[in-house]
PLY file of the C-alpha trace (Angstrom):
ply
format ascii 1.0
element vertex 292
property float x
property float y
property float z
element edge 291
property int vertex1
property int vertex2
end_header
-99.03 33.64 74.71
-95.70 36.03 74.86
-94.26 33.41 77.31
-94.22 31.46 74.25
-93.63 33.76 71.66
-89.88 34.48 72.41
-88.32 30.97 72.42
-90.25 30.69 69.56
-89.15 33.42 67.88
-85.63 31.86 69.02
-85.85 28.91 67.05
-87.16 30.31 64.20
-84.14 32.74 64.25
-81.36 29.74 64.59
-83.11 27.76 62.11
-82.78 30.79 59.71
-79.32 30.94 60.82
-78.80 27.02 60.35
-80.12 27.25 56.44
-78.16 30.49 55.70
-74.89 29.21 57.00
-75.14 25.39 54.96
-76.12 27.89 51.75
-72.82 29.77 52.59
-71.11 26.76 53.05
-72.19 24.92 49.90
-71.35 27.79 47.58
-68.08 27.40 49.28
-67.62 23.96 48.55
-69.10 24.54 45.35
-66.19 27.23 44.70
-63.58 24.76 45.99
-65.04 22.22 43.40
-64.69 24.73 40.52
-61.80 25.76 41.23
-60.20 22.13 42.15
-61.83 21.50 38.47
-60.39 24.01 36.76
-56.88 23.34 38.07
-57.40 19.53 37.38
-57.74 21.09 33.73
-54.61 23.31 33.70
-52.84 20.47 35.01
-54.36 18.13 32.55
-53.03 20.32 29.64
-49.80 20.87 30.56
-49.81 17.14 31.13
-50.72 16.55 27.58
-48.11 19.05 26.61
-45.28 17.00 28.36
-46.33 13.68 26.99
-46.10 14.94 23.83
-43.08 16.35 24.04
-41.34 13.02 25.69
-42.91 11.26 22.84
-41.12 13.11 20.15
-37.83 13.04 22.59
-37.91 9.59 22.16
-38.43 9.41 18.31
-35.42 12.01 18.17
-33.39 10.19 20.64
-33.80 6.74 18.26
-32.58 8.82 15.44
-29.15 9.50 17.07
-28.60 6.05 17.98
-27.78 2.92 15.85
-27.41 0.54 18.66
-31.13 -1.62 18.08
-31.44 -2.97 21.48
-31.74 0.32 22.64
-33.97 1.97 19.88
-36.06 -1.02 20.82
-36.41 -0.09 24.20
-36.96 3.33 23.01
-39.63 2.55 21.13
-41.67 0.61 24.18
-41.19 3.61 25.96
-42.57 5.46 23.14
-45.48 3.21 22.99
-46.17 3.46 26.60
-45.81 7.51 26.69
-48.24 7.75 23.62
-50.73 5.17 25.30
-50.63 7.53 28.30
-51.43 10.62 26.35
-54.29 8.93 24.96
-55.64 7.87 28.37
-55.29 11.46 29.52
-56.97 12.95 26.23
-60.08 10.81 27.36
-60.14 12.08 30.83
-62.56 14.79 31.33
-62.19 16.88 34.38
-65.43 17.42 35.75
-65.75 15.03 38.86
-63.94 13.78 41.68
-63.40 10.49 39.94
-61.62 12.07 36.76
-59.34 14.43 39.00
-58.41 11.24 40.48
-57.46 9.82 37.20
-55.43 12.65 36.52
-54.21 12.66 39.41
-52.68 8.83 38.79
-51.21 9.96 35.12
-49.65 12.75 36.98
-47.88 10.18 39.22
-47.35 8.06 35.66
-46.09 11.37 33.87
-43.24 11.57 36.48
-42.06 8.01 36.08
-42.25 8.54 32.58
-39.83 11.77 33.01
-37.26 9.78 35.31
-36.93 6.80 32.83
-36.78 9.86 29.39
-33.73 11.35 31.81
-32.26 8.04 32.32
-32.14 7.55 28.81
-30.68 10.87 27.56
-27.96 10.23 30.09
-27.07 6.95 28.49
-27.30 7.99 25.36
-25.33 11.01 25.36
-22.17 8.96 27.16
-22.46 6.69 24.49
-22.20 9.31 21.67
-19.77 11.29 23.37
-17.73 7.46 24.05
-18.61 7.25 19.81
-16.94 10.53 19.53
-13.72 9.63 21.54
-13.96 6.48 19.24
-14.25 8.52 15.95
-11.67 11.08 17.58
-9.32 7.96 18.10
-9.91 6.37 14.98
-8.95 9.71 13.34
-5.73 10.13 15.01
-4.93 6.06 14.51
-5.55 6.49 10.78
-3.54 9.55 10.64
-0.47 7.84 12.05
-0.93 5.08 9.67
-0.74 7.38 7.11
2.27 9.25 8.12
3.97 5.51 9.30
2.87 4.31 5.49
4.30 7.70 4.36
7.49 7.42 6.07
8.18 3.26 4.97
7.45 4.81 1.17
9.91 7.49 2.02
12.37 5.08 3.31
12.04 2.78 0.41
12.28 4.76 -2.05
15.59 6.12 -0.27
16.45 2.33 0.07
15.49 2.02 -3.45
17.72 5.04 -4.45
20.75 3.57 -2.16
20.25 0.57 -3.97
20.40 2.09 -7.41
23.81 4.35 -6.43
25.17 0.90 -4.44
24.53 -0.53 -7.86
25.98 1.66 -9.77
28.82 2.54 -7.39
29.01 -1.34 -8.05
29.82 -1.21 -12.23
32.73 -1.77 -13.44
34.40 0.95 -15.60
37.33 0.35 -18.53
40.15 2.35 -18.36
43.04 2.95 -20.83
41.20 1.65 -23.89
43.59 1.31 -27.01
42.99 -0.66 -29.92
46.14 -1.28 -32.42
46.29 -2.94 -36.12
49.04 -5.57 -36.32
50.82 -7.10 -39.62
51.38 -10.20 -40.35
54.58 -10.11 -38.65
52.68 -8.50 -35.38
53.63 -5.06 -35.69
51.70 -2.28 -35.63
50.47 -0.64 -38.96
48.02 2.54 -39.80
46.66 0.70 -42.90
44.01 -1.23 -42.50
44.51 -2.92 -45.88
47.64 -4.52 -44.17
45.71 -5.63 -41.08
45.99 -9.30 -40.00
45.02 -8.80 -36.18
42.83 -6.36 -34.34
44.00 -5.77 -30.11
42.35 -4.13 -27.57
43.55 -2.94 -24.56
42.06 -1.90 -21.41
42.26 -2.41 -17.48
39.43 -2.75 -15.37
39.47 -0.23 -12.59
39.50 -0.77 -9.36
36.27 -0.95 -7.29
36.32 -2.30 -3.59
32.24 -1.86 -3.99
32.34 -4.31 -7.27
32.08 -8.20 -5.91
34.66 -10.29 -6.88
35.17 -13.83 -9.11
34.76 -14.42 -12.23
33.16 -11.53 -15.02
32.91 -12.43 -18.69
33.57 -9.22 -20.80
32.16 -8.42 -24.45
33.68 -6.08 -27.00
31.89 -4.85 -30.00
34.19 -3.28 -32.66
32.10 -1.45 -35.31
33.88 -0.74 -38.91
33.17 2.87 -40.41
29.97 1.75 -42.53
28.71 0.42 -38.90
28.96 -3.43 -39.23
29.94 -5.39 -36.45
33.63 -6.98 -36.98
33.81 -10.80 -36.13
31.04 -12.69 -34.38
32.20 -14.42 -30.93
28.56 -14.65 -29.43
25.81 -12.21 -28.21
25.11 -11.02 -24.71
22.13 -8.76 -22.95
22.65 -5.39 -22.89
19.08 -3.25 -22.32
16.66 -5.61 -22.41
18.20 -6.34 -26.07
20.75 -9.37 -27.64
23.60 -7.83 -28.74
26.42 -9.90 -30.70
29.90 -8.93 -29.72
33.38 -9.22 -31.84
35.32 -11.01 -29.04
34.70 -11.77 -25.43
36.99 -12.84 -22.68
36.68 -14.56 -18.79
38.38 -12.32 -16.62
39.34 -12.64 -12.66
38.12 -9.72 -10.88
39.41 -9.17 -7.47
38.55 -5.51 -6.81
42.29 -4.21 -8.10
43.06 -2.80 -11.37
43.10 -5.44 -14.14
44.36 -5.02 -17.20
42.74 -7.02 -19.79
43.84 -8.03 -23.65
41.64 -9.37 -26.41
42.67 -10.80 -30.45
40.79 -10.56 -33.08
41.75 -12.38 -36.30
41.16 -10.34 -39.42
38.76 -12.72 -41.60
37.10 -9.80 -44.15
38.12 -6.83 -45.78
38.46 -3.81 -43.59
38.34 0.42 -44.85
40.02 3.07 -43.79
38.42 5.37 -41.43
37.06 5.57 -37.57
36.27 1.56 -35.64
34.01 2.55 -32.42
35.41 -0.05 -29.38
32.65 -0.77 -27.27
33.37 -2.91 -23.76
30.15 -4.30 -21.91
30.31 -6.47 -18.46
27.09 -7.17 -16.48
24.52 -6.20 -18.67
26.64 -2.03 -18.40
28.65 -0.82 -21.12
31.75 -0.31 -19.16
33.45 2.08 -21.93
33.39 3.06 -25.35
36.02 4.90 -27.13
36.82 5.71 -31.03
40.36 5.20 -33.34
40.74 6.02 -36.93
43.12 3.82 -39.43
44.24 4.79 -42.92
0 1
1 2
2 3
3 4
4 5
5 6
6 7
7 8
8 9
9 10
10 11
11 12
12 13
13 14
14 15
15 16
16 17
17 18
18 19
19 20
20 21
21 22
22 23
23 24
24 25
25 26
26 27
27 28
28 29
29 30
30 31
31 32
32 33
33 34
34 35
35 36
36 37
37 38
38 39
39 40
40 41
41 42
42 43
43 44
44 45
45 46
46 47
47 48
48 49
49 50
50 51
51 52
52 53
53 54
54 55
55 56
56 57
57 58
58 59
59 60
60 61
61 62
62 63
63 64
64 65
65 66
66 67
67 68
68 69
69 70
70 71
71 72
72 73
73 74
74 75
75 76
76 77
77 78
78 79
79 80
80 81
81 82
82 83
83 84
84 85
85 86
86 87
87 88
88 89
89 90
90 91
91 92
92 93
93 94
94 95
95 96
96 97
97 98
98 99
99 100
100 101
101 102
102 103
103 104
104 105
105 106
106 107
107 108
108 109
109 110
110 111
111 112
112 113
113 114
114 115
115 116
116 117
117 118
118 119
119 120
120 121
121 122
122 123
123 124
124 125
125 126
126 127
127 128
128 129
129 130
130 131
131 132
132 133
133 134
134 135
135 136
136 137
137 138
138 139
139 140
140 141
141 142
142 143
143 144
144 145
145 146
146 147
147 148
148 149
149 150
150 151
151 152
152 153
153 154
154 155
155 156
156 157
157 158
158 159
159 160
160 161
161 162
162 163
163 164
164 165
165 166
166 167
167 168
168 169
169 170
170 171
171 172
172 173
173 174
174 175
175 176
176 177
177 178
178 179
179 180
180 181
181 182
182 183
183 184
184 185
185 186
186 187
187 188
188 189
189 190
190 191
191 192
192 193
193 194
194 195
195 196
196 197
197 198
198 199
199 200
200 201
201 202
202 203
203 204
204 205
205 206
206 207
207 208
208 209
209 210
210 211
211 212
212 213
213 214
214 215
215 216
216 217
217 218
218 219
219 220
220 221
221 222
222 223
223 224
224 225
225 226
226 227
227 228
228 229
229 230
230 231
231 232
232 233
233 234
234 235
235 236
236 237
237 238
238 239
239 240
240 241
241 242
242 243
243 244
244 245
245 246
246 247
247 248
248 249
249 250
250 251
251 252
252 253
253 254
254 255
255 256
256 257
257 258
258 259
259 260
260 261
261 262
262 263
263 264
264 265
265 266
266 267
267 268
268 269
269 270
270 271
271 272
272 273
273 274
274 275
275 276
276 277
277 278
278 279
279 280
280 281
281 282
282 283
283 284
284 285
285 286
286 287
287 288
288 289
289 290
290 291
């Protein structure tokens, strides 16, 4: 009986042995598990946290750009990040099979990451090539300005040029003298013996004046103001004007001296006749002479 006793006991000792070491090794396994589990949840949430986050990168990223091929794409890749979250929101992490899944959105959450990266890159060199643009458009518009400043400048200089060539251009009566003849042609004081009215004058010389042919109109006004004689009317300040004589004169740029008649055809008073000499739309001179 004791020859059999001790293997016995042998066997009963290993199989003792056996059953405590698989109950050591299942708790093992089963600690493995739970912990595998629990970091299959950890990584699940942070998961969830990073979809999210690309999801709203990609509604802030459309809101910077106004190019809509590229907010379209945006927006698939929106769609596809928010379809992903709500895959992962349905996993639950409690078996091999949903660690697995996990697993695969991982893999999915990293393309997702390389094509959001791809797209910031883009899209900031295309706002900071929009900002060169603005930046550009700025500096373009500001020399327009300061060109558009400087042809205003430089026509209102021409413009000023042109009004001192133009006047520089007038002609200008010199020497004005205006004498009451008799009927025999000599001069008299008394106006009661006056048969002819003369005026005198030269126009002086001008090398900026154009030459030919000018046409030049003399009022005479009496004492009371009337206009003596009536030899036609002429412009002078956007107004008609009738003159007491006129005359064609030669102008060559030289001093010319010029002569006008008028024949006495109405009573004239004693007292101070205003001589006024117009050419080209200017009065040219003006001077006063009293008569007894």
């Amino acid at each position: 009986m004791k020859k059999y006793l001790i293997p016995l006991i042998l066997i009963c000792l290993l199989l003792v042995g056996g059953v405590v070491w698989l109950y050591l090794n299942l708790n093992e396994q089963k600690q493995q598990n739970r912990e595998m589990l629990e970091l299959a949840e950890l990584d699940k949430q942070e998961m969830e946290n990073e979809y999210e986050r690309f999801a709203l990168q990609y509604s802030e990223m459309k809101a910077q750009i106004n190019n809509d091929s590229i907010v379209a794409q945006l927006s698939a890749e929106q769609e596809k990040t928010q379809r992903l979250l709500a895959e992962l929101r349905q996993v639950k992490a409690n078996d091999a099979n949903h660690v697995r899944e996990i697993t695969r959105l991982k893999k999915e959450l990293a393309t997702v990451r390389a094509v959001l990266r791809s797209y910031i890159i883009e899209i900031d060199s295309l706002n900071r090539l929009n900002q060169n643009l603005q930046e550009e458009n700025t500096r373009v518009k500001a020399q327009y300005q300061e060109a558009t400043h400087q042809i205003e400048g430089l026509n209102t200089e021409k413009q000023s040029l042109s009004e001192k060539v133009a006047i520089a251009a007038q002609l200008d009566a010199t020497g004005i003298s205006m004498q009451a003849k008799d009927k025999r042609g000599k001069n008299t004081e008394k106006m009661s013996k006056c048969k002819t009215v003369q005026v005198n004058f030269s126009l002086a010389r001008n090398v900026t004046a154009s030459n030919g042919m000018r046409t030049v109109y003399v009022r005479i006004t009496s004492p009371t103001g009337s206009l003596l004689g009536n030899a036609g009317s002429f412009n002078y300040e956007n107004k008609t004007l009738q003159c007491s004589m006129k005359k064609a004169v030669e102008y060559g740029g030289q001093e010319t001296p010029v002569t006008l008649y008028w024949n006495v055809d109405q009573a004239l008073e004693s007292g101070t006749y205003q001589v006024s000499i117009f050419a080209d739309g200017n009065m040219i001179g003006s001077k006063s002479f009293s008569f007894r």
